[in-house]
DOTORSE-757739 format. One line per 2 residues: number of its first residue (from 0); their letters; for each residue x, y, z of C-alpha. Coordinates in Angstrom, 3 decimals, padded with zeros to 6 digits, always signed. Example, Ala and Ser with C-alpha at 12.3 -4.5 7.8 and 13.67 -1.06 7.14 Angstrom:
REM DOTORSE-757739
0 = AS = +012.300,-004.500,+007.800; +013.670,-001.060,+007.140 $
//
This chain:
REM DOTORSE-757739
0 = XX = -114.056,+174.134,+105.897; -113.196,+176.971,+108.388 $
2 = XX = -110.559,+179.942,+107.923; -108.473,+180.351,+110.967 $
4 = XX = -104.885,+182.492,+111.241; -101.422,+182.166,+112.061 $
6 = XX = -102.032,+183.063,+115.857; -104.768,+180.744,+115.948 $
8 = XX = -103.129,+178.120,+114.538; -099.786,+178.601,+116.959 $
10 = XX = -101.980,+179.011,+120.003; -103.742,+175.727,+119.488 $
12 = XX = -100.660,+174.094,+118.849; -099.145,+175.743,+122.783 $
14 = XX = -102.024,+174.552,+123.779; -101.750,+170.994,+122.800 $
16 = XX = -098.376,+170.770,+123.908; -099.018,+168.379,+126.005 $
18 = XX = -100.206,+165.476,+123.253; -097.356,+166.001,+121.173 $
20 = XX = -094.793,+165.436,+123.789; -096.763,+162.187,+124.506 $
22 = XX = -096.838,+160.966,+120.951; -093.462,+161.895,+120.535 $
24 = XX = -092.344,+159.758,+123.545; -094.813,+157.285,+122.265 $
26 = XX = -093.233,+157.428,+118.742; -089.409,+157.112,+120.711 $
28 = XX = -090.375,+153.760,+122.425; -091.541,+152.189,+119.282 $
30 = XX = -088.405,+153.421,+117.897; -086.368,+151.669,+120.662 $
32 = XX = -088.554,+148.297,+119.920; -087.553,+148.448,+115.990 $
34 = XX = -084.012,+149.331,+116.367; -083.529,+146.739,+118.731 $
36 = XX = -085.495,+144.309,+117.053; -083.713,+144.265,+113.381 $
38 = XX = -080.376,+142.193,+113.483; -077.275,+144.272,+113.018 $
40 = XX = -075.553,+143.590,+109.677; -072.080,+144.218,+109.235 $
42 = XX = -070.483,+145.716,+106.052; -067.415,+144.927,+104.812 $
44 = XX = -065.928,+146.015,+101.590; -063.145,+145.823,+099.186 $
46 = XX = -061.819,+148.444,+096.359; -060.091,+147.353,+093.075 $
48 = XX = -058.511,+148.361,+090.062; -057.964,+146.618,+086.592 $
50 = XX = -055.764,+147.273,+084.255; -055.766,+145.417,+080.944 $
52 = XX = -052.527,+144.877,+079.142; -051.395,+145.198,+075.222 $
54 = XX = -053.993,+146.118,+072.971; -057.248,+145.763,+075.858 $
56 = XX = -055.852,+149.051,+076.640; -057.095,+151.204,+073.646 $
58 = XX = -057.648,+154.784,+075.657; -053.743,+155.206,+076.001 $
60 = XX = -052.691,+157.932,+077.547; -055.762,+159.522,+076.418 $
62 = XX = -057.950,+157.952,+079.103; -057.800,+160.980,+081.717 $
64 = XX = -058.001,+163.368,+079.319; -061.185,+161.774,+077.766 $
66 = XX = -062.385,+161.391,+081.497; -061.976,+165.074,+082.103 $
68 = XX = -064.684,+165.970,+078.705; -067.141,+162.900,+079.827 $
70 = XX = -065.660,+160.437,+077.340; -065.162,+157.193,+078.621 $
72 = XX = -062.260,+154.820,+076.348; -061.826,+152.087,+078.770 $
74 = XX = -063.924,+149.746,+076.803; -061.942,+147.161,+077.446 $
76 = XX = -061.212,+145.458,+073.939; -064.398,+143.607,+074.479 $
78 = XX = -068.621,+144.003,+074.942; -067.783,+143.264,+078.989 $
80 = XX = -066.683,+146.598,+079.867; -066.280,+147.629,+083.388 $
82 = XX = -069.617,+149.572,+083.845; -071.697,+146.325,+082.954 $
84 = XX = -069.224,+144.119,+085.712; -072.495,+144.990,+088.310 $
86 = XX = -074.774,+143.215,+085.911; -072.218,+140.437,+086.292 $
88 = XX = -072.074,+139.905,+089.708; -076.175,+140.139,+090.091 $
90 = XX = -075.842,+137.339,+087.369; -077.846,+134.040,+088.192 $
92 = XX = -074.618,+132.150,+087.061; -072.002,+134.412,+088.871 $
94 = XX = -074.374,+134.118,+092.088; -074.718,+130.201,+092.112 $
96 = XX = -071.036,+129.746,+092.016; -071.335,+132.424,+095.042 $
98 = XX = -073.783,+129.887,+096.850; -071.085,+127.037,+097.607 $
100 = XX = -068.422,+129.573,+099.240; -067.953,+128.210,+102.641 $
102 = XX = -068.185,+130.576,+105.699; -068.027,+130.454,+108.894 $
104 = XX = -068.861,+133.023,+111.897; -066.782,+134.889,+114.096 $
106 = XX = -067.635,+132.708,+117.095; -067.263,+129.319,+115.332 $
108 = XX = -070.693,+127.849,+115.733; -071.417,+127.714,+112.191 $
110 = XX = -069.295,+126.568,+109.261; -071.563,+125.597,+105.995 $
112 = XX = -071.813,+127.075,+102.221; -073.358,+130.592,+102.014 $
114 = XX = -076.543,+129.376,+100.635; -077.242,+127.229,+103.593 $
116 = XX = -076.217,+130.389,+105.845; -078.889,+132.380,+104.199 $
118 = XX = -081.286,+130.424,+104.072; -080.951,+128.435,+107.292 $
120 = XX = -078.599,+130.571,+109.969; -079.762,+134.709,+109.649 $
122 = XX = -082.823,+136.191,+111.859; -085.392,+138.162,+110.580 $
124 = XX = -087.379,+140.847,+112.685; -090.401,+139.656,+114.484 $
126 = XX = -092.924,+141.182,+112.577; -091.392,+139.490,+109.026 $
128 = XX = -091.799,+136.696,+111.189; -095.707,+137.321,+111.701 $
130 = XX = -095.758,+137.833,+108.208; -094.135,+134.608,+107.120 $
132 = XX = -096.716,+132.871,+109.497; -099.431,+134.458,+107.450 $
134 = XX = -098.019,+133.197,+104.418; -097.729,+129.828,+105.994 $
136 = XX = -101.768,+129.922,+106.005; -102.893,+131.295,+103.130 $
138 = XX = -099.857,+128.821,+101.078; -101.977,+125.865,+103.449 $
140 = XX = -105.403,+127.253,+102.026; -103.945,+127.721,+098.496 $
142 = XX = -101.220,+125.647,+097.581; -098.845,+127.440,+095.326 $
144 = XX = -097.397,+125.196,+092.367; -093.994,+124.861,+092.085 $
146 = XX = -093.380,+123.639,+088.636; -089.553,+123.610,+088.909 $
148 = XX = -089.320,+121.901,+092.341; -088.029,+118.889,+090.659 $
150 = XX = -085.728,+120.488,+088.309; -083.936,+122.829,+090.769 $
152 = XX = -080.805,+120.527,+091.316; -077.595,+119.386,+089.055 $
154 = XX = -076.328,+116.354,+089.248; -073.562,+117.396,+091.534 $
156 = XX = -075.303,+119.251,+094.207; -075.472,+122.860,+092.634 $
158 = XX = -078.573,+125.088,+091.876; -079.528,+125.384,+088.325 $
160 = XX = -079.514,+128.870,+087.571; -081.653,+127.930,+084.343 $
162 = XX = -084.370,+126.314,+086.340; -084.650,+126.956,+090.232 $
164 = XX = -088.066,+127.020,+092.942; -088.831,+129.746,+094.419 $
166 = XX = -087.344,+128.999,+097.283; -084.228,+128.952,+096.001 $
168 = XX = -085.157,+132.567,+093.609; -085.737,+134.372,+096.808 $
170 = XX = -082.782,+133.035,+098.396; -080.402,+134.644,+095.202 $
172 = XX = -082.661,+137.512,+095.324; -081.625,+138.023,+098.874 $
174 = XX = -077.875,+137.861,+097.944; -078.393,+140.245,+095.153 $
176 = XX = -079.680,+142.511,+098.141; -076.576,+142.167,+100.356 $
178 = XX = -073.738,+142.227,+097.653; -072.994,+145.272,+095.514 $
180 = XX = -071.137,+146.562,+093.110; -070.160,+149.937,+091.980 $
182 = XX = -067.928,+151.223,+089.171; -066.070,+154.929,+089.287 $
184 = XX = -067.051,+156.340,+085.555; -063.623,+158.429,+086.130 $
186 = XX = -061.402,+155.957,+087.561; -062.878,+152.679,+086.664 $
188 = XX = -062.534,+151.555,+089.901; -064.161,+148.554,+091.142 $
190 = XX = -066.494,+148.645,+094.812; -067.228,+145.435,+096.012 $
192 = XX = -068.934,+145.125,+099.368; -071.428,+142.591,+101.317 $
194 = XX = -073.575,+142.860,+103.733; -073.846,+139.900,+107.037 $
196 = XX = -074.675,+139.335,+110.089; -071.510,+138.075,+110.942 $
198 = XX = -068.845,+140.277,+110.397; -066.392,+137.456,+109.276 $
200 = XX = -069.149,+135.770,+106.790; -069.238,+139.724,+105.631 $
202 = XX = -065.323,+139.724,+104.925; -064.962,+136.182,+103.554 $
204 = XX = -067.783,+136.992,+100.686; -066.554,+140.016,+099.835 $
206 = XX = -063.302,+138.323,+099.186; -064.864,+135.595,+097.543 $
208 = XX = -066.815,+138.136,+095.358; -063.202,+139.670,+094.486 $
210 = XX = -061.582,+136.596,+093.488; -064.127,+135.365,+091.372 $
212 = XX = -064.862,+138.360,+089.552; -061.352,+138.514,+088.676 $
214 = XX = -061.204,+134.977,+087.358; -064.723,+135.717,+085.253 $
216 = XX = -062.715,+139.022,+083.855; -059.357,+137.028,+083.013 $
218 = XX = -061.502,+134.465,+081.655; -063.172,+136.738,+079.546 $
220 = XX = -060.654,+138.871,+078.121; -058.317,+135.482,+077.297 $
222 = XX = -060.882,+133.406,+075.995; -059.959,+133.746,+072.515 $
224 = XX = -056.387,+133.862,+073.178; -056.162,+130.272,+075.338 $
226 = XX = -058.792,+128.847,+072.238; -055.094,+129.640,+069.924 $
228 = XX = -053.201,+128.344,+072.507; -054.948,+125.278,+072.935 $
230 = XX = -054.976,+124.723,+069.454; -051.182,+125.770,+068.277 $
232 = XX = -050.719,+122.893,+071.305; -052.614,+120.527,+069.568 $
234 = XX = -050.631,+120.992,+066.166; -047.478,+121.059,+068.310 $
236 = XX = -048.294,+117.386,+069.844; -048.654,+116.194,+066.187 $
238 = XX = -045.856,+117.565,+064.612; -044.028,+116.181,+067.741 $
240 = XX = -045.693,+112.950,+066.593; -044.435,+113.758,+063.088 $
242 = XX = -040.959,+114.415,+064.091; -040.274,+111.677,+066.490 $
244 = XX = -041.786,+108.616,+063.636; -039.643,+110.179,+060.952 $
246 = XX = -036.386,+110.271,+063.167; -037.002,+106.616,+064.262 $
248 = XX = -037.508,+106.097,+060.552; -034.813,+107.386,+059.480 $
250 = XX = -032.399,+106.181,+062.632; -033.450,+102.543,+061.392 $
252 = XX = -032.828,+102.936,+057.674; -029.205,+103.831,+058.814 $
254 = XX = -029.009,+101.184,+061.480; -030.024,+098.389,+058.701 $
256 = XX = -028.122,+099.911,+056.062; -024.458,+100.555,+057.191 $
258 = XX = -021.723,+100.517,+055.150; -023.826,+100.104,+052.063 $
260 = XX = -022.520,+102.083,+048.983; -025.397,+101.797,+046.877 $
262 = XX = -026.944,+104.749,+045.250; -030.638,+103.213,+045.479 $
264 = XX = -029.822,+102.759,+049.351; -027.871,+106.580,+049.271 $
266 = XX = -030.762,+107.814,+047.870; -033.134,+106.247,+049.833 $
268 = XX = -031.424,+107.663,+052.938; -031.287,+111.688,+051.625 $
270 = XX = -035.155,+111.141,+051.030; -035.325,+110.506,+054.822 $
272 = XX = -033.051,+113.246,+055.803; -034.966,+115.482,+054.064 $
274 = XX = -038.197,+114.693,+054.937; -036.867,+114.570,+058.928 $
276 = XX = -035.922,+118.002,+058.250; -038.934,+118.843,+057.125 $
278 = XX = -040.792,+117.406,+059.957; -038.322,+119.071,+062.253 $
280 = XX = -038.554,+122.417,+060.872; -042.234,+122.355,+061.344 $
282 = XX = -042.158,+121.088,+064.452; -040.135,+124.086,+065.602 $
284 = XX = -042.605,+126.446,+063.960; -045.103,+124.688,+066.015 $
286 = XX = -043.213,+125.170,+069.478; -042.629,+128.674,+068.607 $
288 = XX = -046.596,+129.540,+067.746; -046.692,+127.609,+071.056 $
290 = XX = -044.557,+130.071,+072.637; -045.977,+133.245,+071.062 $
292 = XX = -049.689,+132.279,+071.889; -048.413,+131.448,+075.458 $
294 = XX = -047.528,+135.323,+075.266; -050.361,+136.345,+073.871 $
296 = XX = -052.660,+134.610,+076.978; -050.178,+136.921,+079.306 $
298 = XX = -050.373,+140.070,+077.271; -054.286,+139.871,+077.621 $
300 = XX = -054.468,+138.989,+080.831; -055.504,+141.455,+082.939 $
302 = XX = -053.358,+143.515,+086.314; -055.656,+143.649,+089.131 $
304 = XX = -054.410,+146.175,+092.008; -056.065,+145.652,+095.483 $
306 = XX = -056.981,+149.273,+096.153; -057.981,+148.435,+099.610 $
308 = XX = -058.136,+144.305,+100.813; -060.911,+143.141,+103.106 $
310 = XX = -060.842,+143.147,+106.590; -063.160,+142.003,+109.778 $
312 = XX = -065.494,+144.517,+110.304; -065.332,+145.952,+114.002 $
314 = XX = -068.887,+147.851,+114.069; -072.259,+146.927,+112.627 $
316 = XX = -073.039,+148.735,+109.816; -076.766,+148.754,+110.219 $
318 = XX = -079.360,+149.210,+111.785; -078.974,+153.412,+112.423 $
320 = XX = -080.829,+153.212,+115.804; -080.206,+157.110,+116.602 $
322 = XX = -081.677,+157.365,+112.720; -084.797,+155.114,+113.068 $
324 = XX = -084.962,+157.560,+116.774; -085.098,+160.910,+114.971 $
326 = XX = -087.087,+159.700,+112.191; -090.131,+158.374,+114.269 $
328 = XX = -089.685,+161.638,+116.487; -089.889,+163.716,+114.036 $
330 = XX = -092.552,+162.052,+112.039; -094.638,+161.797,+115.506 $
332 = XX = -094.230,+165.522,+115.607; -094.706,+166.509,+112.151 $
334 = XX = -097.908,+164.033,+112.077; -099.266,+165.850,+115.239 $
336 = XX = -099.065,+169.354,+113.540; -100.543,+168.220,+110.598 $
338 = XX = -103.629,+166.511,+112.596; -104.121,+169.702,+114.547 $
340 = XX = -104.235,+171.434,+110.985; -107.042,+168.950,+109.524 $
342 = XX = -108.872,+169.906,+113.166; -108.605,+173.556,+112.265 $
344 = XX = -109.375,+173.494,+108.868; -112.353,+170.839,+108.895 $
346 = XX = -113.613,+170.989,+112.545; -115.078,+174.252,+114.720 $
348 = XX = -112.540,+176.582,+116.894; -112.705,+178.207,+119.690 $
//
């Protein structure tokens, strides 16, 4: 190891001027051949807001206050609160029902399910290309086993998120890459956005992601309430049943019996009229448990606000080609400098 100064060190680099303007042009045309060789993706996004009704909304008026000292009291009512919505969407289940969206690209040339787009109808750089060939090889050399080849389809067509190839792994893996998710802590608003390489497959997922999102939280937070409703229903239908077999009942008895004076018969007939009232009274209990679950489903059902919709994107999002420019310049140049330090340090001077 030699010692060497400051002057030294700046005169060598004047001196070698010349090689780091060369690797620096060098670095700038392998710039140009990786910006231009990774397919531009187009972003498009979507911002929304929830807001849960009667008592889902515990924080009050007390939510911004909270907000302001770190506390958050949007919980929600529920274990789904909105900061574990991303773990949602990256879901297995919530990205299989993604898989069957149909799309379509801006210039009409392809129109299948969002599955088969990924898997099927994006390009990849050349060199993941080279790479992919090399995996071809060594997968011909060593076969990999597939254990769940077999067992990756439902009956009906769909993936099944509980057993799926690998194939079919990489492909969701590859959709949890291009869709995200992002909740405010402050606000609690919800930012969806997806990432194509058609801008119109990019707006019609992100809308898709929306909508079913929204259904999963609806479905969520008036679970238990449509279980009551479906239920008071049920006891509705059979005092319905109740109602209507004691009225015919009780419409025959006086049918058969009119005119008849006899206090057996008389009897006979208040028995009837009391037990149709009976029926009748709870059968209008039953309609109005009807009506108040019915209210219940509502009051838990959550207000979404569309912050901002989704639209066509105009510009690519990606890639940054005056980015991927300045960082190969300046990690040509910064790599040249350091070389010329190693030569100073470990190699003679002049």
């Amino acid at each position: 190891m030699y010692e060497f100064d400051l002057k030294t060190f700046v005169r060598i680099i004047v001196k070698s001027k010349k090689w780091i303007i060369i690797n620096c042009c060098i670095a700038m045309g392998l710039a140009i051949v990786v910006a231009f060789s990774i397919p531009k993706e187009y972003s498009a996004s979507v911002s929304l807001a929830s807001e849960l009704q009667g008592e889902e909304n515990i924080a009050g008026g007390l939510g911004s206050l909270a907000s302001m000292a770190g506390i958050n009291f949007n919980s929600g009512g529920g274990a789904i609160v909105p900061i574990l919505y991303p773990d949602v969407v990256y879901s297995n289940k919530f990205l299989v029902r993604l898989s069957d969206v149909r799309v379509k690209s801006l210039q009409g040339d392809i129109d299948t399910d969002y599955f088969s787009y990924l898997k099927s109808h994006t390009r990849n750089p050349w060199w993941t290309q080279m790479f992919g060939w090399v995996d071809k090889v060594k997968n011909v050399i060593f076969p990999p086993e597939d254990i769940m080849e077999n067992f990756t389809v439902l009956g009906n067509g769909k993936i099944n998120p509980f057993c799926m190839s690998a194939e079919d792994a990489g492909v969701l893996e590859r959709m949890r890459f291009l869709i995200s998710c992002q909740v405010d802590d402050e606000t609690q608003v919800i930012t969806l956005r997806v990432r194509a390489q058609d801008p119109l497959v990019a707006a019609t997922m992100v809308d898709s992601v929306c909508a079913h999102l929204q259904d999963f939280i609806t479905e969520y937070h008036t679970s238990k309430a449509r279980v009551d409703l479906d239920y008071y229903r049920k006891l509705e239908m059979d005092a319905r049943k109740k109602y209507l077999h004691a009225q015919k009942e009780y419409a025959d008895f006086c049918d058969t019996h009119k005119g008849t004076i006899l206090q057996t018969y008389i009897s006979e007939q208040e028995s009837l009229e009391n037990e149709l009232q009976l029926v009748y009274t709870a059968y209008s209990q039953m309609k109005q448990q009807v009506q108040m679950a019915e209210a219940k489903v509502q009051e838990r059902t959550p207000a979404f606000t569309e912050i901002e919709g989704a639209s066509v994107p105009i510009m690519a999002d990606s890639p940054k080609k005056l980015f991927i420019l300045l960082a190969f310049v300046f990690l040509s140049f910064v790599g040249t400098i350091a070389w010329l330090y190693v030569r100073l340090l470990f190699f003679r001077h002049e």
